[in-house]
C-alpha positions in Angstrom: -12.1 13.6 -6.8 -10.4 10.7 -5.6 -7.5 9.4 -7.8 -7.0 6.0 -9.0 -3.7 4.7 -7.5 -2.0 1.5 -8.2 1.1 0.8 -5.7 3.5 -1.4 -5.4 4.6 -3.5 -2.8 8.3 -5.4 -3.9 9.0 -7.0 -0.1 12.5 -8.3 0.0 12.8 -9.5 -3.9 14.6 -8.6 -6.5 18.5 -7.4 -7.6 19.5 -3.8 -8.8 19.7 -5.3 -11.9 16.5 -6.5 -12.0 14.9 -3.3 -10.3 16.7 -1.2 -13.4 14.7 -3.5 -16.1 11.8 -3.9 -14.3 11.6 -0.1 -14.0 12.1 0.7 -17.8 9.3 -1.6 -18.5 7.1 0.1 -16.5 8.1 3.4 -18.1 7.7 2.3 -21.4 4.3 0.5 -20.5 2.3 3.6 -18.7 3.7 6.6 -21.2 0.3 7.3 -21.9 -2.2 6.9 -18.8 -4.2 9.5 -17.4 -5.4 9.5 -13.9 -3.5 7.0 -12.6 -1.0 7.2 -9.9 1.5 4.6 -9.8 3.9 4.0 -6.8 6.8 1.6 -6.2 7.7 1.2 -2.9 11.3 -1.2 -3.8 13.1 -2.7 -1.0 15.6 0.4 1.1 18.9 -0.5 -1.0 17.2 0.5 -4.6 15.3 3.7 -3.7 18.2 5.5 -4.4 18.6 4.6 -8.5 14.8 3.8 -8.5 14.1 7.5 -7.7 17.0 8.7 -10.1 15.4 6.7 -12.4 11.9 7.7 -12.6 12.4 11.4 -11.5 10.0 13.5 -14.1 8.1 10.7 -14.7 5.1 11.3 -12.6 5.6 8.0 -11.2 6.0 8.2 -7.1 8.5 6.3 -5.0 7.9 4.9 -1.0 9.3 3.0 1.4 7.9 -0.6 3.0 8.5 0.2 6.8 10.0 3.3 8.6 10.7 4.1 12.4 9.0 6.0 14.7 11.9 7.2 15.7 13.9 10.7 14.4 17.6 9.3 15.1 19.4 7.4 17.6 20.9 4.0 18.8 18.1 1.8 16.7 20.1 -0.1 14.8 18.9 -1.3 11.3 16.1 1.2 11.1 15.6 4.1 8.5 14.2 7.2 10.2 11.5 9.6 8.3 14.0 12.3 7.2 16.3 9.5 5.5 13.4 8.4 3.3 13.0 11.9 2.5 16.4 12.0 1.0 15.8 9.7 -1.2 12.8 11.4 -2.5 10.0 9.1 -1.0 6.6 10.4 -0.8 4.5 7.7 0.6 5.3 4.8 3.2 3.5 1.4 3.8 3.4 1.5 7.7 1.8 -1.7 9.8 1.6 -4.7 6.8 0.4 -7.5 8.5 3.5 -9.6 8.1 5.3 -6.8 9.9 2.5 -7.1 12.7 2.8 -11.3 12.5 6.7 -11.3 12.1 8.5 -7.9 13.8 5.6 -7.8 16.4 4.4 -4.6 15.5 1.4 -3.3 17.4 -1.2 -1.2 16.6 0.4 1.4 19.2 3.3 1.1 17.5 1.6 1.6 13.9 0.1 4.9 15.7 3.3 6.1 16.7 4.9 5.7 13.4 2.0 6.7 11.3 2.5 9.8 13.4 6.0 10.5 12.5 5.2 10.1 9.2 2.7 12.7 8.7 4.5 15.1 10.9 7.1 15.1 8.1 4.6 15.2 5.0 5.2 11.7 4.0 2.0 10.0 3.1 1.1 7.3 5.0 -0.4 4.0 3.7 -2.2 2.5 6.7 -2.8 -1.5 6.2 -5.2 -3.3 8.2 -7.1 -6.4 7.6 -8.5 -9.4 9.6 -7.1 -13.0 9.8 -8.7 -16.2 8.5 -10.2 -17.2 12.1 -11.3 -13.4 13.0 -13.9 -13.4 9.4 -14.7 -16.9 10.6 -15.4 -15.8 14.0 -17.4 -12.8 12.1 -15.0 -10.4 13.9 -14.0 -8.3 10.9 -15.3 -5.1 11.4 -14.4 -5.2 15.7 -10.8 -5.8 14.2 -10.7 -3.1 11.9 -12.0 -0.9 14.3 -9.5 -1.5 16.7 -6.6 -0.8 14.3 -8.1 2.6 12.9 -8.9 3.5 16.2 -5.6 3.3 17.8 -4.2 5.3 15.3 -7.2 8.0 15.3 -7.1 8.8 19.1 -3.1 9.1 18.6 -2.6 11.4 16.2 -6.5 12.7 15.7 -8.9 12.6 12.5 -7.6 15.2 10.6 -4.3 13.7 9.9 -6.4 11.3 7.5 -6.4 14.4 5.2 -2.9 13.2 4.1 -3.3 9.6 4.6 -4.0 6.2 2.7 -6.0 3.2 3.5 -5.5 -0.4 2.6 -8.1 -3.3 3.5 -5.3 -6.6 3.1 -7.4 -9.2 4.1 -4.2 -11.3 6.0 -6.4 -14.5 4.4 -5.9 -13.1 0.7 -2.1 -12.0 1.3 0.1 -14.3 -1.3 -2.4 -17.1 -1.2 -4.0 -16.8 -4.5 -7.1 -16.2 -2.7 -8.9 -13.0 -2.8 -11.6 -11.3 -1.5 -14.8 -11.2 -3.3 -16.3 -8.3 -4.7 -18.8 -8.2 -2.0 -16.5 -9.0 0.5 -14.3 -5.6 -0.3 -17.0 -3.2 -0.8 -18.4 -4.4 3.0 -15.5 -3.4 4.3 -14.1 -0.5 2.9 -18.3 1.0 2.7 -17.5 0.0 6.8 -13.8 2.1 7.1 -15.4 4.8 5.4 -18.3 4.9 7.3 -16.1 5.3 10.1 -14.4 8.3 8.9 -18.1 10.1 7.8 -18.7 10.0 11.5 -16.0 12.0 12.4 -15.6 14.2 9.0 -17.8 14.0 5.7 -14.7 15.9 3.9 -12.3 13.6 5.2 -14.3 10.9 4.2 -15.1 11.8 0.7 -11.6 12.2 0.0 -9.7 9.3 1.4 -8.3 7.0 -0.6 -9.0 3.5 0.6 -7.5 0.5 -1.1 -7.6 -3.2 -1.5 -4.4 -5.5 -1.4 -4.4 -9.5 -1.4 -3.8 -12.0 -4.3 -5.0 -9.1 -6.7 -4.2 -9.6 -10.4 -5.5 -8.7 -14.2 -8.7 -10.9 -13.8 -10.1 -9.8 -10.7 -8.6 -5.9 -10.4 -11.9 -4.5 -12.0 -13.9 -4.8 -8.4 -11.8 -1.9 -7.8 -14.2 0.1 -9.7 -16.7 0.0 -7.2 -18.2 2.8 -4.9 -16.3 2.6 -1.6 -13.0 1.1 -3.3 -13.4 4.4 -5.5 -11.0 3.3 -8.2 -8.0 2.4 -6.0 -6.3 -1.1 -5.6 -3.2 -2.4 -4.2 -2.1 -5.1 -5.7 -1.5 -8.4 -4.3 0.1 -11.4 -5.9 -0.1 -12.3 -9.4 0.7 -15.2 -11.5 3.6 -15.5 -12.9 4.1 -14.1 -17.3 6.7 -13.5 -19.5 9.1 -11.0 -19.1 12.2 -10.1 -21.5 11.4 -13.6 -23.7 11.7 -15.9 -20.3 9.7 -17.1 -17.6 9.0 -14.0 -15.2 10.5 -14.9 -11.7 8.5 -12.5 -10.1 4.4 -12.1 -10.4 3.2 -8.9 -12.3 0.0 -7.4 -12.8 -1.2 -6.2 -16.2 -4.4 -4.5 -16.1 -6.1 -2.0 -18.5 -3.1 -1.6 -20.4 -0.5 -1.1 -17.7 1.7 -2.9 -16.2 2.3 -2.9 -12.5 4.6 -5.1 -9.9 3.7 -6.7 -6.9 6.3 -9.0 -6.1 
């Protein structure tokens, strides 16, 4: 049975002071779910006290990019092993502002997806269409082209330790968000994809939805082919500590989770 698993994703915000209190208050906020999975995936500098901090808590700790390489002259980049030493489980690996802004391609996505899962990190694969492809009604040729570059590189089976998420590049931080409808299509679609290859694979992979998600519309995620996993977009902005919260949080069900 798939999980339901809320992640994450900080980008480059936030202070250590501010990663301290924010954690706390998710601790104190998700003492008593069940099922759930929560991830944080912080910005490199705070994985360090972030995984001190929630170590025996059941919550899990990734990274927002790695390299595909194992070590060398690559200045700036954080190889698989050093994410491992700071106790990260899971990676997002080819975020479309990481495709639009560090000209990532989907060959390098493969590549890194593959160092990834060679070192029993868990991937979280992002792909996702742009305004003018849905427009175009290109959706589901651009999807397949980004799955399928990783497929033929690394094979089918390593999607036995590997996470989708459908980020619509239209719903990322725009306060837009897919519609129910549109979701479902797509991940029924990637899923599809996968039963063609292998039913077990399939059954089990966790795909997820990312793009302007927030308290109000998170309950699509309840539907078949999202199977109970989202990953949330931006929020609006709520209270925190008696102020104005300067960075959006999602409360949903009872929990509180971050997307900043």
């Amino acid at each position: 049975m798939r999980n339901f698993l809320v992640a994450g994703n900080w980008k480059m915000n936030g202070s250590s002071s501010f990663a301290t209190e924010l954690v706390d208050t998710i601790l104190s906020s998700t003492s008593d779910l069940r099922k759930i999975d929560i991830l944080l995936c912080p910005p490199y500098p705070y994985l360090g006290n972030i995984s001190r901090q929630i170590a025996n808590t059941g919550i899990q700790i990734g990274a927002q990019n790695v390299s595909q390489h194992k070590s060398g002259a690559y200045t700036g980049e954080i190889s698989v092993s050093m994410l491992k030493d700071f106790g990260c489980n899971y990676v997002i690996l080819g975020h479309s502002e990481r495709r639009a802004y560090m000209n990532e391609t989907n060959e390098i996505v493969a590549e890194k997806f593959l160092s990834v899962v060679s070192e029993d990190i868990k991937p979280i694969l992002c792909i996702g269409e742009t305004l003018k492809e849905r427009e175009a009604d290109d959706t589901k040729n651009v999807i397949q082209k980004q799955l399928a570059s990783v497929i033929d590189y690394v094979g089918i089976d390593a999607f036995s330790k590997a996470i989708i998420a459908y980020e619509p590049i239209w719903a990322i931080g725009t306060g837009f968000s897919a519609s129910p409808e549109q979701a479902q299509e797509v991940h029924h679609y990637i899923r599809s994809m996968f039963t063609a290859e292998s039913k077990e694979i399939a059954d089990n992979l966790q795909i997820l939805y990312g793009g302007s998600m927030n308290g109000g519309n998170a309950s699509f995620s309840s539907r078949p082919s999202i199977s109970n996993n989202i990953l949330p977009g931006l929020t609006t902005a709520t209270q925190y500590s008696g102020e104005p919260f300067p960075f959006p949080i999602l409360v949903s069900a009872g929990f509180l989770v971050i997307d900043l």
